[in-house]
C-alpha positions as CSV (number, residue, x, y, z in Angstrom):
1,X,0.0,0.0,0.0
2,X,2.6,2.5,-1.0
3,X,0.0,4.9,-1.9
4,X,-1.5,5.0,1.9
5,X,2.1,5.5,3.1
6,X,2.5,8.3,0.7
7,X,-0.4,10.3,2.3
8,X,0.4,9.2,5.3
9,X,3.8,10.8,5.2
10,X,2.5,14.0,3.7
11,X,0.3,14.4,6.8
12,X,3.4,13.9,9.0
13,X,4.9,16.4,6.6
14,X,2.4,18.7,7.2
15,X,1.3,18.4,10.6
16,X,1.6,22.3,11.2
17,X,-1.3,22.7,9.0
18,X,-4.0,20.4,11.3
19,X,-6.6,22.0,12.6
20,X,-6.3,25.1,10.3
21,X,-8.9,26.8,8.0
22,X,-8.9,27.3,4.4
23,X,-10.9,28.4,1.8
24,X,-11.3,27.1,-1.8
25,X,-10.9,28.6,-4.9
26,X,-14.8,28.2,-4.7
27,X,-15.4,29.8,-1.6
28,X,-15.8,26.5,0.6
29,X,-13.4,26.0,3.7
30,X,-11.4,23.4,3.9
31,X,-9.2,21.6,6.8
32,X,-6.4,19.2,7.3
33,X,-8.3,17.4,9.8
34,X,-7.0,16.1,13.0
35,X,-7.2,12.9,14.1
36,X,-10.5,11.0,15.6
37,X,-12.2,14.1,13.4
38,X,-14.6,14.7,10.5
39,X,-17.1,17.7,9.4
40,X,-20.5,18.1,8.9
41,X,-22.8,20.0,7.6
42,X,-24.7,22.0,10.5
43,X,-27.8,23.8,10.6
44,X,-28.4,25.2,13.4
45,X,-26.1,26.2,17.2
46,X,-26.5,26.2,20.0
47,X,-24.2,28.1,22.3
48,X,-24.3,27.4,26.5
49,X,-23.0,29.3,29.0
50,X,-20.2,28.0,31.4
51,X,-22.9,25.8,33.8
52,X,-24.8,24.4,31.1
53,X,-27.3,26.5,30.7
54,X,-29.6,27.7,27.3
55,X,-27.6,31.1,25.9
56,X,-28.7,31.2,22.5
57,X,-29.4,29.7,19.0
58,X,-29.4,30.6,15.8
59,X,-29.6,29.0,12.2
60,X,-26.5,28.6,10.6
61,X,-25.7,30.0,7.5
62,X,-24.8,27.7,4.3
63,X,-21.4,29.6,4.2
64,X,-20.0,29.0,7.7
65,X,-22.0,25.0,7.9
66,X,-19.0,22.8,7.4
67,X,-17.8,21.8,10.8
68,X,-15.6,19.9,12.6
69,X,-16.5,17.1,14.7
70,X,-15.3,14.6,16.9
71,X,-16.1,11.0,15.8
72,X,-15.5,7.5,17.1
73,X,-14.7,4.6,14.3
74,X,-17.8,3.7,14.3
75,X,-19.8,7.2,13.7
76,X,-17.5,8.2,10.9
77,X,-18.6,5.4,9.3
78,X,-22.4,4.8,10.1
79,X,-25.0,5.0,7.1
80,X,-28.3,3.2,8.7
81,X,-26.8,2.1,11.4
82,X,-27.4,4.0,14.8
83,X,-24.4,5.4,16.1
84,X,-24.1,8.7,17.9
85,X,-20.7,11.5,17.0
86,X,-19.4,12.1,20.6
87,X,-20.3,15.8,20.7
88,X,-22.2,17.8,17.6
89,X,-25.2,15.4,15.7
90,X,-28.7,15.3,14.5
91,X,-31.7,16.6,16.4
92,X,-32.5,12.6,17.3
93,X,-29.4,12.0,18.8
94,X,-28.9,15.2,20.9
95,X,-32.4,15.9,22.1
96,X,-33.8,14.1,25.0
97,X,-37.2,15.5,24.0
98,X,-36.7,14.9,20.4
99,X,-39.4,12.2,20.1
100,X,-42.1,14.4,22.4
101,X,-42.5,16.9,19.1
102,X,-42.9,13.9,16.3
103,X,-39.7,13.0,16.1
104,X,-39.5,8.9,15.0
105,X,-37.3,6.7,16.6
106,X,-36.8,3.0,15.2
107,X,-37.8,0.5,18.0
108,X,-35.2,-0.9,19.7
109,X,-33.3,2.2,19.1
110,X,-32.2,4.7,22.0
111,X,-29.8,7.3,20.0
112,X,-29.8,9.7,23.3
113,X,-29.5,7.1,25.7
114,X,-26.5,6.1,23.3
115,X,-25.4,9.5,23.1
116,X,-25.5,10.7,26.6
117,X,-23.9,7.8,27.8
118,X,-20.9,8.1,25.2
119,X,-20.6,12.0,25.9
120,X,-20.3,11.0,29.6
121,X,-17.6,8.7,29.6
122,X,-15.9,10.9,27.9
123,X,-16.5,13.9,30.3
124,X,-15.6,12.0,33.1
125,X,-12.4,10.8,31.6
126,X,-8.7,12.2,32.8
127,X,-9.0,14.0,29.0
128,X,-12.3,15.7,29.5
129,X,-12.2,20.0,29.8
130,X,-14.9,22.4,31.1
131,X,-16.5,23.3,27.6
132,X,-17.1,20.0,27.3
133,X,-18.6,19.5,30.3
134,X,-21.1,22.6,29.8
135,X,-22.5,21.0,26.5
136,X,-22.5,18.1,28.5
137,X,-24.6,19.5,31.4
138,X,-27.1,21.3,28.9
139,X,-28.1,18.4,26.6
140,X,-28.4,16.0,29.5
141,X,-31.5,18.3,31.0
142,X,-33.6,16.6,27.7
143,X,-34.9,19.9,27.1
144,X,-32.9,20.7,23.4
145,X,-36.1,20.9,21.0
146,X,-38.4,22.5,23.7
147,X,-35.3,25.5,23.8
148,X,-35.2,26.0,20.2
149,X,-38.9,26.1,19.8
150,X,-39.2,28.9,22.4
151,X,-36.1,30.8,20.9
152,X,-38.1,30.7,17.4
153,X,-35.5,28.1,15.6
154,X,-37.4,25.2,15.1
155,X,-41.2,25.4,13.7
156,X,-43.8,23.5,14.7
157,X,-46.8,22.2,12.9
158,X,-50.9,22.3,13.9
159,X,-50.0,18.9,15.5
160,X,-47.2,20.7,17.8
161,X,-44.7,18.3,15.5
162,X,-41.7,19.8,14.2
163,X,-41.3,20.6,10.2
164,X,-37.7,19.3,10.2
165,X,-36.7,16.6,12.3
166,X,-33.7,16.0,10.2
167,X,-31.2,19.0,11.2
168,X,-27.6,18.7,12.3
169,X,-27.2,20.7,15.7
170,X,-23.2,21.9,16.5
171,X,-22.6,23.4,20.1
172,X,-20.7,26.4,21.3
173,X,-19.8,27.8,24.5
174,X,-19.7,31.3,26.8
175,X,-18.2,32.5,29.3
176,X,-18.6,36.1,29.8
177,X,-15.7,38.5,30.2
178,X,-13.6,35.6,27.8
179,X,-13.2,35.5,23.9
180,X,-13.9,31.8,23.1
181,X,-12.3,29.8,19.8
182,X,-15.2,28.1,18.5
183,X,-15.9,24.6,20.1
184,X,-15.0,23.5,16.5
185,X,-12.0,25.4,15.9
186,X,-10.6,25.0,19.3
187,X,-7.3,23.1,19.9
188,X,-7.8,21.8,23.1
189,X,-10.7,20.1,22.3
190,X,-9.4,18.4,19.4
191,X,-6.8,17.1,21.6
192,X,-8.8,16.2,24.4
193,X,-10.9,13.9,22.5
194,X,-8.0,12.2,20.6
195,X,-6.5,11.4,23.7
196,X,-10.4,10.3,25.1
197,X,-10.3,8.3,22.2
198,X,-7.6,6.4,21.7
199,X,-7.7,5.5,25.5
200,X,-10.7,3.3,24.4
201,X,-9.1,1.7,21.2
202,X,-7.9,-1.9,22.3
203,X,-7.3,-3.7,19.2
204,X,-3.8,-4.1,19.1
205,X,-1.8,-5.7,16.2
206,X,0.7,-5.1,13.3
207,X,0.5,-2.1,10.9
208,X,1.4,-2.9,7.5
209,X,2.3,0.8,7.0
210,X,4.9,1.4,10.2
211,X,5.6,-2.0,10.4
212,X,4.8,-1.7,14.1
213,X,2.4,-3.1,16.5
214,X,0.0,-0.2,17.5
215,X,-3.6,0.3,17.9
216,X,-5.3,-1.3,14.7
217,X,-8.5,0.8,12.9
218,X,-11.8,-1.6,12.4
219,X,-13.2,0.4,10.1
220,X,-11.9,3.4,7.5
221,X,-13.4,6.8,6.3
222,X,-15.7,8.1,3.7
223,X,-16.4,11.3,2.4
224,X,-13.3,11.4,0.5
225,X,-14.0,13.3,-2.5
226,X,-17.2,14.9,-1.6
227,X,-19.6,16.0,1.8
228,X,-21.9,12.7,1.4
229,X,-20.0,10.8,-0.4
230,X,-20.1,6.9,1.0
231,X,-17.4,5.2,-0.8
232,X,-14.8,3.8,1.0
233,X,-11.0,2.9,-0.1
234,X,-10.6,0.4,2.7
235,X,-14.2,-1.5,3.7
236,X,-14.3,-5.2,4.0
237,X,-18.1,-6.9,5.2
238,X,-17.5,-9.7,7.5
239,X,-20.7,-11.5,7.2
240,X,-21.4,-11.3,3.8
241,X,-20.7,-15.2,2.6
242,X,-19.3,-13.7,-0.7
243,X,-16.6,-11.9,1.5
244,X,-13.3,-13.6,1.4
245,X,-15.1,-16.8,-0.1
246,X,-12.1,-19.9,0.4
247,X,-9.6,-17.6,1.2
248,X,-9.6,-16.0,4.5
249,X,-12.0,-16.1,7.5
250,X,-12.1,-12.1,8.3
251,X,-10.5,-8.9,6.8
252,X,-7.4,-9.0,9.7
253,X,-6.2,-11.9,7.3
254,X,-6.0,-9.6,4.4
255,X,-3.8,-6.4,6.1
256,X,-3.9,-5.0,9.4
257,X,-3.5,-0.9,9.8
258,X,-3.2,0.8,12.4
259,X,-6.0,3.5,13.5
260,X,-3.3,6.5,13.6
261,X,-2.1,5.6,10.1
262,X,-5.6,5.0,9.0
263,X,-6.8,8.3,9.7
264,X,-3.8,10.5,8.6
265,X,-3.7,8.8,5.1
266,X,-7.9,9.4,4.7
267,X,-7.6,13.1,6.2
268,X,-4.7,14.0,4.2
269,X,-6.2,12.8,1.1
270,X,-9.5,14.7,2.1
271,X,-7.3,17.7,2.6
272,X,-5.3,17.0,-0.3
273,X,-8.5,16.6,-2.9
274,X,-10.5,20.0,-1.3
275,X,-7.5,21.6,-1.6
276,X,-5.9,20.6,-5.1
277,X,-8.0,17.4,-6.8
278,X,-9.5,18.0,-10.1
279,X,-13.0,16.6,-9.4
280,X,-14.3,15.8,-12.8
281,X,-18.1,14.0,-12.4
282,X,-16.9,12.4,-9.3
283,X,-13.7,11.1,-10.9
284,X,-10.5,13.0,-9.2
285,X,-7.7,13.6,-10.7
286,X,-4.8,14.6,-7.8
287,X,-0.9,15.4,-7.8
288,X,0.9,16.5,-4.8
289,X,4.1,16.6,-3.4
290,X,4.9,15.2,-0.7
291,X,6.8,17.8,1.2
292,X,5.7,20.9,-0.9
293,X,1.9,19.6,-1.9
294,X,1.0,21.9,-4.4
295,X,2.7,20.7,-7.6
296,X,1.8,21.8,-11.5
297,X,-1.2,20.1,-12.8
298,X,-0.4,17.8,-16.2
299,X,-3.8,18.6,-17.0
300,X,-3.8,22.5,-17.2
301,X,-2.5,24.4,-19.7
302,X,0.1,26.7,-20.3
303,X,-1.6,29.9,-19.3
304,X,-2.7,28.0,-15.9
305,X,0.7,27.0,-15.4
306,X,1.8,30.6,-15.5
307,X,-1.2,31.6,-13.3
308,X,-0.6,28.9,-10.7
309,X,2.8,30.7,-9.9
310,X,1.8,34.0,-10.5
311,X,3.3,35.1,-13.8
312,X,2.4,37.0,-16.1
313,X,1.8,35.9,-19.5
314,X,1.4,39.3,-21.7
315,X,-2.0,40.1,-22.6
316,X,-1.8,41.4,-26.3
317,X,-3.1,39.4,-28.8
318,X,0.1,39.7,-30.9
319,X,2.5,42.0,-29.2
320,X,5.3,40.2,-27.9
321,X,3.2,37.1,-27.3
322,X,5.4,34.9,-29.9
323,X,5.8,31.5,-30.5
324,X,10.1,32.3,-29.3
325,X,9.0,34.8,-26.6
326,X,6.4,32.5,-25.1
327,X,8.3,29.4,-25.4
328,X,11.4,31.2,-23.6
329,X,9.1,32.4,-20.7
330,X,8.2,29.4,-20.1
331,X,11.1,27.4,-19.9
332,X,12.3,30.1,-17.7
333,X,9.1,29.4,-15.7
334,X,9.7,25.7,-15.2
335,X,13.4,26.1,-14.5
336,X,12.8,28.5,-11.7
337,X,9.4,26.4,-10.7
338,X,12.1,23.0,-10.6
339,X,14.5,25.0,-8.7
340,X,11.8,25.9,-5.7
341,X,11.4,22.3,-6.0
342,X,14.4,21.3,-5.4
343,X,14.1,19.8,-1.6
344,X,10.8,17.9,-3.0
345,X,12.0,14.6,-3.4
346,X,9.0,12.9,-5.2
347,X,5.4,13.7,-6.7
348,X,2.6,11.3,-6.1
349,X,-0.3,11.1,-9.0
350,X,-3.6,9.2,-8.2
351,X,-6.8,8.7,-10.1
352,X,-10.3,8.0,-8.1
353,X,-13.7,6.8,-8.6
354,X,-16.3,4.6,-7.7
355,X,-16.9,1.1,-9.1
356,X,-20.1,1.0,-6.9
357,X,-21.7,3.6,-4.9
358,X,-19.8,2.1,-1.4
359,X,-16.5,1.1,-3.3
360,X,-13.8,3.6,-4.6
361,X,-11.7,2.9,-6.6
362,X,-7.4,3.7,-7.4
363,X,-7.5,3.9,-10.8
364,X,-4.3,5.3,-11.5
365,X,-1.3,5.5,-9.0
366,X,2.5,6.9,-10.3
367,X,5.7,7.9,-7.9
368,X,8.2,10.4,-9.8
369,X,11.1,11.9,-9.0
370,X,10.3,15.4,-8.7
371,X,12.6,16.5,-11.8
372,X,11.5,13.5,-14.0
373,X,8.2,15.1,-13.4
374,X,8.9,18.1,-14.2
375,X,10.9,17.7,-17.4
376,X,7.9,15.6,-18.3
377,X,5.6,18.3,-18.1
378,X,8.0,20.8,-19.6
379,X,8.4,18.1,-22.8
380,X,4.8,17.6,-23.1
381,X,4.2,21.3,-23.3
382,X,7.0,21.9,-26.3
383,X,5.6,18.6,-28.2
384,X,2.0,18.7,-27.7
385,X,2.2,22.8,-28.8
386,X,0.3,25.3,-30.8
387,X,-1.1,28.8,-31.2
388,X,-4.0,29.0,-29.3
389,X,-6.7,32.2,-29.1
390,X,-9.6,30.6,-27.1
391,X,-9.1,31.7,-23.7
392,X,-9.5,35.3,-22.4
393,X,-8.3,37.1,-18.9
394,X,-10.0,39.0,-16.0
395,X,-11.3,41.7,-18.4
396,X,-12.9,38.9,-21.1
397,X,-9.9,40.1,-23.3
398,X,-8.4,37.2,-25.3
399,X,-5.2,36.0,-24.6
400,X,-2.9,33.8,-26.9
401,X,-0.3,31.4,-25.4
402,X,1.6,28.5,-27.2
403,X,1.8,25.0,-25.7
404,X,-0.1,22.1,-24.8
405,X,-3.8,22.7,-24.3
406,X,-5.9,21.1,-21.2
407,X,-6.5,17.6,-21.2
408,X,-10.2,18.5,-20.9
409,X,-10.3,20.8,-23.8
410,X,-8.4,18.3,-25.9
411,X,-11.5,15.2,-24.9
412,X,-14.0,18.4,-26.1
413,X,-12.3,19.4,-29.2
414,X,-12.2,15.6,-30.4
415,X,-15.4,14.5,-29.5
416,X,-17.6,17.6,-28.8
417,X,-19.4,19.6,-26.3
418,X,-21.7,17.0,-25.6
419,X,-19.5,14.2,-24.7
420,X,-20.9,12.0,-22.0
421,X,-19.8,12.0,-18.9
422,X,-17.7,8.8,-18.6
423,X,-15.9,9.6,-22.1
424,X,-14.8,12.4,-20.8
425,X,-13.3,10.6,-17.6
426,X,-12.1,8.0,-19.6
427,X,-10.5,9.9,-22.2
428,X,-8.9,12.3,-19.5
429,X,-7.6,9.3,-18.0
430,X,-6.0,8.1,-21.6
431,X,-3.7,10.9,-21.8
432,X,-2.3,10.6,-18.3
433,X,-0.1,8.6,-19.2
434,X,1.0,10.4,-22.5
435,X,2.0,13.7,-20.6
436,X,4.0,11.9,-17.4
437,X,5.0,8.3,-19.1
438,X,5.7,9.8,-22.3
439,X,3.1,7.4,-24.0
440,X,2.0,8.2,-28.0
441,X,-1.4,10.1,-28.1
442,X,-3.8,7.6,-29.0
443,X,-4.9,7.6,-32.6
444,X,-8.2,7.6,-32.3
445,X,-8.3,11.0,-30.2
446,X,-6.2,12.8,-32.5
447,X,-8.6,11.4,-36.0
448,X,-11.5,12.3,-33.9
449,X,-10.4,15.6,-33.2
450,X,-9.1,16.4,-37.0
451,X,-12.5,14.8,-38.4
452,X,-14.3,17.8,-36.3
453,X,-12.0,20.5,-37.5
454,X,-12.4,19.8,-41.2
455,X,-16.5,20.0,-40.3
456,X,-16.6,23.7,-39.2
457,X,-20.5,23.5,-40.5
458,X,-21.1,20.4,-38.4
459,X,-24.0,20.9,-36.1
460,X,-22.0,19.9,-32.5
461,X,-19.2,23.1,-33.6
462,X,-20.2,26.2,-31.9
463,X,-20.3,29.9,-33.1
464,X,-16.2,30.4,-31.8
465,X,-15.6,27.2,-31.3
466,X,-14.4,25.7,-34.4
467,X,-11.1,27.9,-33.9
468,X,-10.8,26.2,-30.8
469,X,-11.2,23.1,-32.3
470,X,-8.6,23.7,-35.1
471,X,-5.5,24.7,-32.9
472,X,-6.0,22.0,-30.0
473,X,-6.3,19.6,-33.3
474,X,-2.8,21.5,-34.6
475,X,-1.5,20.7,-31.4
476,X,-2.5,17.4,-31.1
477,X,-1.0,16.3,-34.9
478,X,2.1,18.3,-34.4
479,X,2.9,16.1,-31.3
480,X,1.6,12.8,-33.1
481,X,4.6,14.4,-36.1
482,X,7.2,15.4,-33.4
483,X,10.2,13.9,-35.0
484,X,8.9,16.3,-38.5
485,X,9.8,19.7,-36.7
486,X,6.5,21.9,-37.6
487,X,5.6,25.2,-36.3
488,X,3.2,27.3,-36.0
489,X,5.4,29.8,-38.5
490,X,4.5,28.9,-42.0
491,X,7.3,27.3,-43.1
492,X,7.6,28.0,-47.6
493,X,10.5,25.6,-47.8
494,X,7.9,22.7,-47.0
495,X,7.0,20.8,-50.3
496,X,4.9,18.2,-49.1
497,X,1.7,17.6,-50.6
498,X,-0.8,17.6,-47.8
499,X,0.7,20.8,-46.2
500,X,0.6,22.3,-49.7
501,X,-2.8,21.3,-49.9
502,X,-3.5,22.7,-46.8
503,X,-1.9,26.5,-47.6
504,X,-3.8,26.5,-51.1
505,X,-7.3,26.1,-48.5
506,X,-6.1,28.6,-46.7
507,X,-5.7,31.1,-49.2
508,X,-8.6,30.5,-50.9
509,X,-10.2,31.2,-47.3
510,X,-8.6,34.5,-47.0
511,X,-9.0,36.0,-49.9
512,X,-13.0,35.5,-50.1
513,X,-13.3,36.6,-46.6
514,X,-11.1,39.8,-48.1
515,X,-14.1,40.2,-50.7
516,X,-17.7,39.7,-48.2
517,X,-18.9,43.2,-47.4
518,X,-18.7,45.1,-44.1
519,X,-20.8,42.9,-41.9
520,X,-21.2,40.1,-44.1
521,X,-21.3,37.0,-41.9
522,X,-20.7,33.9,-43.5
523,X,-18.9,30.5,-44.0
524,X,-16.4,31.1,-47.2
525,X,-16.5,28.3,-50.0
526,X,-13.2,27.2,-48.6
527,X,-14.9,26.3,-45.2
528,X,-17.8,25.1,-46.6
529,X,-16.1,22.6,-48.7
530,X,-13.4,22.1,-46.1
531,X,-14.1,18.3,-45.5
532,X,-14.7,17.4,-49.2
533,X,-11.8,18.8,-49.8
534,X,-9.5,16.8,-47.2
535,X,-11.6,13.6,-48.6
536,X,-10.9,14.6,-52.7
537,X,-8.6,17.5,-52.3
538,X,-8.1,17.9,-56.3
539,X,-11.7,17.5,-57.4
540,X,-12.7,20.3,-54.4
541,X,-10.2,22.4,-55.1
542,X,-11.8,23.0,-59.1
543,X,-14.9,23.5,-57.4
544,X,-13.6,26.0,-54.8
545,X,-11.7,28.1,-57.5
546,X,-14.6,28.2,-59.6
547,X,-16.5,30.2,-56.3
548,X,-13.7,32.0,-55.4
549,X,-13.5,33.7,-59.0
550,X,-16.1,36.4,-58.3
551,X,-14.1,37.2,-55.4
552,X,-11.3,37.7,-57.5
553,X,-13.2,39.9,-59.6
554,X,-14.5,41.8,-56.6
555,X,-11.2,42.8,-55.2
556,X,-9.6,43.7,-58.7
557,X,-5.7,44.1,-57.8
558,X,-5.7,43.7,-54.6
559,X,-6.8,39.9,-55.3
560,X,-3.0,39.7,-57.6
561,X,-1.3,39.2,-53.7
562,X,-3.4,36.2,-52.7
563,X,-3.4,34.8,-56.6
564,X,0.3,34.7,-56.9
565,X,0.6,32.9,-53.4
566,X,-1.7,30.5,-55.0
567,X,0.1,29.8,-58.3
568,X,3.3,29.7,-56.0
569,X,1.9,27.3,-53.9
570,X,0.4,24.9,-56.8
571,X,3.4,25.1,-58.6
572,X,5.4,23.3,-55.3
573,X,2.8,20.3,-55.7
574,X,4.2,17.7,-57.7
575,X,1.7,17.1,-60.7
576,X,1.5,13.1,-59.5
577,X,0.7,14.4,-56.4
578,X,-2.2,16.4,-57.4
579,X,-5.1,14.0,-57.2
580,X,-7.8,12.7,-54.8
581,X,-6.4,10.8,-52.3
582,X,-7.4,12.0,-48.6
583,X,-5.0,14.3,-46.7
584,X,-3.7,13.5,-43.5
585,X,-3.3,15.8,-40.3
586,X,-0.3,18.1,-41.7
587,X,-2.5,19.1,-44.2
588,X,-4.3,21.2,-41.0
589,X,-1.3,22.3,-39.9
590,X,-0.2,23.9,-43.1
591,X,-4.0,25.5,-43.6
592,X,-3.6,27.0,-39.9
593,X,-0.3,28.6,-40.7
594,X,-0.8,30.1,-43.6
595,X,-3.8,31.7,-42.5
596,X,-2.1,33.0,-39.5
597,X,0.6,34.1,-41.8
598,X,-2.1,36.2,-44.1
599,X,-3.8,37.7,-41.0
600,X,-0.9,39.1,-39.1
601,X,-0.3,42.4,-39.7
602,X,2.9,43.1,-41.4
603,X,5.8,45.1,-39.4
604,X,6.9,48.3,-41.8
């Protein structure tokens, strides 16, 4: 199980950050939990005073709800079963008078009998503190719901029944003339419960992590990737006669781990995926390091990459935003990034999801050396590389960078805006391997994205998205060509066919868009005929010259420029060469150059 001695280590590595708050990039807070801990979502508080008394209550709002809690093995990983949290949990298990307004109890079933006597062991422990010991006096009164009806929290119905029965309560304390940590941010209480806790672990036996004998975990945490989510990395079912059928007798037989280890490896990868995971339809994607955890995403881009560290990438369109000027900034970029680095000693990639909804799955797991990964990435973004136009900055002005686009952009470009869910998880997961194993692009991506960008009228490309389309498929074909040397510079010197083909496309394109009048808004005959003419390039080509010709007319001499690049072009293509047989991908890559080349503006 290296990868649960991985996390494991990074929470050792990290174990200044326990107990501290965070906020996400989308506004949700975050923790690197501590031990014997999980959150919650609350809905309402209640805060006592120092003997146990009612203070107040108040509902809690959505952006300040996740909280954390103590929990026992069991509680953390209850579903049906009835088992209470030690201190903050729902209405049934904290109110001794929950069931006298409606609320249903299973029979058999005494959640605040179970509660109260759990919370008292633990306040009359060595461990236990005086905060603890206020909630404790409060709840045991049995008069919760009757409090929060008075104080106008809970509603009642004709029936005197309450409308939501179903609400996680969280408790804070006061003491006046004191400024009070909340229960659920406070140190101390944290601590006093891991200690409470572990005093009443008593399974000893060997971890498979430490190789040592410690205080072994029965059960292992959920909510990995998401608040509710119930799949487990670690869950065996003892009395299920399909579990360990002829092999072993109970899960002990399979691996032992130790509680400690346990719930540092789940926290950290809890803290870990809020933090940094790339949650794609409940698949994650995660890298970290495991000294310095935020590490450079293979599935970002270039402009993300220069983001994440705070660079600036140069706004204008054109400017100095060259293929040369970018591609030095960059390397520049990753050889300082490497640098800071330097004391990381490896990088840890994982891939999750769930075969079932109880079972999650490891579906990809890679240690690298932190430079290997590095120069992986930095390779990937100088193969995989094009001129790209799609994205825009804070101010919704576009921005061009060269390099490798996103993963998640490249599964959209080849197959669409409407890609199902699991092709895009799938295909993401494909070309994993191609950016940090150095694996060939699979074929079929890169013909599926080249079959969309010679179908500009199809009906799945987008007004502005066919652009998109066309330079992730550049990029993609110029790394499948690597060992050719193309860029995005038009390169005249190039006398194979398909590119040839491509430029004569190109300028055809050009030169009718030079001719539609102010406003005009439409597809040129070029585009139109873009994917009969990669099918039968020498038979669509007559065609499109015969529509162009009015064009030509149109624009009188200023149509000479663009019809002696044609004749110049045609002339380079072999007269054997010029039939019908289907271009391949360079022939995109010589149509997107030369149009670059026609539509940048020309110095002097």
């Amino acid at each position: 199980m290296g990868w649960m001695n991985d996390l494991y280590q990074t929470y050792e590595e990290n174990i200044s950050e326990v107990g501290k708050t965070h906020k996400s990039q989308s506004g949700k807070e975050y923790m690197l939990l501590p031990v014997a801990h999980t959150t919650q979502e609350a809905q309402i508080e209640i805060t006592v005073d120092e003997f146990g008394n009612f203070y107040q209550a108040k509902i809690v709002d959505k952006d300040d709800a996740t909280t954390t809690i103590p929990c026992t093995e069991a509680s953390s990983s209850r579903t049906a079963n009835v088992v209470p949290h030690p201190l903050h949990d729902k209405l049934m298990y904290v109110a001794g008078d929950f069931q006298d307004f409606g609320g249903v109890v299973k029979a058999k079933n005494t959640p605040f009998q179970d509660y109260l006597s759990q919370l008292s062991k633990w306040v009359n422990s060595p461990y236990s503190s005086a905060r603890i010991r206020a909630i404790y006096e409060y709840v045991k009164k049995g008069t919760l719901v009757k409090d929060l009806v008075k104080a106008s929290i809970i509603e009642l119905n004709d029936d005197g029944k309450m409308l939501k029965p179903e609400v996680f309560v969280r408790f804070n304390t006061y003491k006046p003339g004191t400024v009070n940590t909340k229960v659920w941010h406070d140190y101390e209480v944290f601590d006093s419960f891991i200690k409470f806790n572990n005093q009443i672990l008593n399974e000893y036996g060997l971890c498979y992590i430490t190789g040592e004998d410690q205080k072994l975990a029965s059960f292992h945490a959920k909510g990995l990737r998401r608040k509710g989510d119930n799949a487990k990395l670690i869950s065996s079912k003892k009395d299920s006669y399909l579990t360990f059928k002829g092999r072993f007798i109970d899960a002990s037989e399979v691996v032992t781990i130790s509680y400690e280890v346990s719930q540092k490896a789940h926290n950290a990868l809890k803290w870990l995926i809020s933090k940094q995971g790339k949650n794609i339809n409940d698949r994650v994607f995660l890298v970290w390091g495991n000294k310095q955890t935020d590490i450079i995403s293979p599935q970002e881009d270039a402009i993300t990459f220069f983001q994440s560290i705070g660079l600036s990438t140069g706004d204008d369109e054109e400017g100095s935003n060259t293929h040369d000027v970018f591609a030095r900034k960059f390397n520049q970029a990753i050889d300082g990034y490497k640098s800071d680095l330097s004391y990381n000693p490896r990088v840890i990639l994982m891939v999750f999801d769930a075969a079932t909804t109880g079972r999650l799955a490891i579906l990809y797991y890679q240690q690298l050396e932190t430079r290997d990964y590095i120069d992986r990435i930095q390779n990937w973004h100088q193969t995989c590389t094009w001129r790209h136009s799609y994205k825009t900055n804070k101010d919704g002005k576009r921005v061009v960078f060269y390099g490798a686009p996103a993963t998640r952009d490249i599964v959209f470009a080849a197959y669409g805006p409407n890609a199902n869910d699991k092709l895009v998880k799938d295909t993401m997961l494909r070309l994993l391997p191609c950016i940090v194993a150095g694996q060939r692009l699979p074929l079929d991506i890169i013909k599926s994205a080249f079959n969309r960008a010679i179908n500009p009228e199809a009906s799945s490309i987008k007004d502005g998205d066919w652009e998109k389309t066309l330079s992730i498929s550049c990029a993609l074909i110029n790394k499948h060509y690597q060992k050719e040397g193309y860029s995005v510079a038009l390169d005249v010197t190039n006398r194979q066919r398909d590119y040839l083909f491509g430029r004569l496309l190109a300028v055809a394109d050009v030169l009718e868009n030079s001719g539609l009048d102010p406003g005009e808004k439409r597809a040129t005959n070029a585009i139109r005929y873009m994917n009969a003419f990669a099918t039968h390039p020498a038979r669509t080509w007559k065609v499109i010259q015969a529509n162009i010709q009015p064009y030509q007319v149109k624009l009188g001499r200023s149509a000479n420029y663009y019809n002696r690049i044609i004749d110049e072009i045609a002339s380079e293509i072999k007269i054997e060469d010029f039939n019908n047989k289907p271009l391949s991908g360079v022939f995109l890559l010589g149509f997107y150059s030369q149009r670059q080349e026609l539509y940048t503006p020309k110095k002097g």
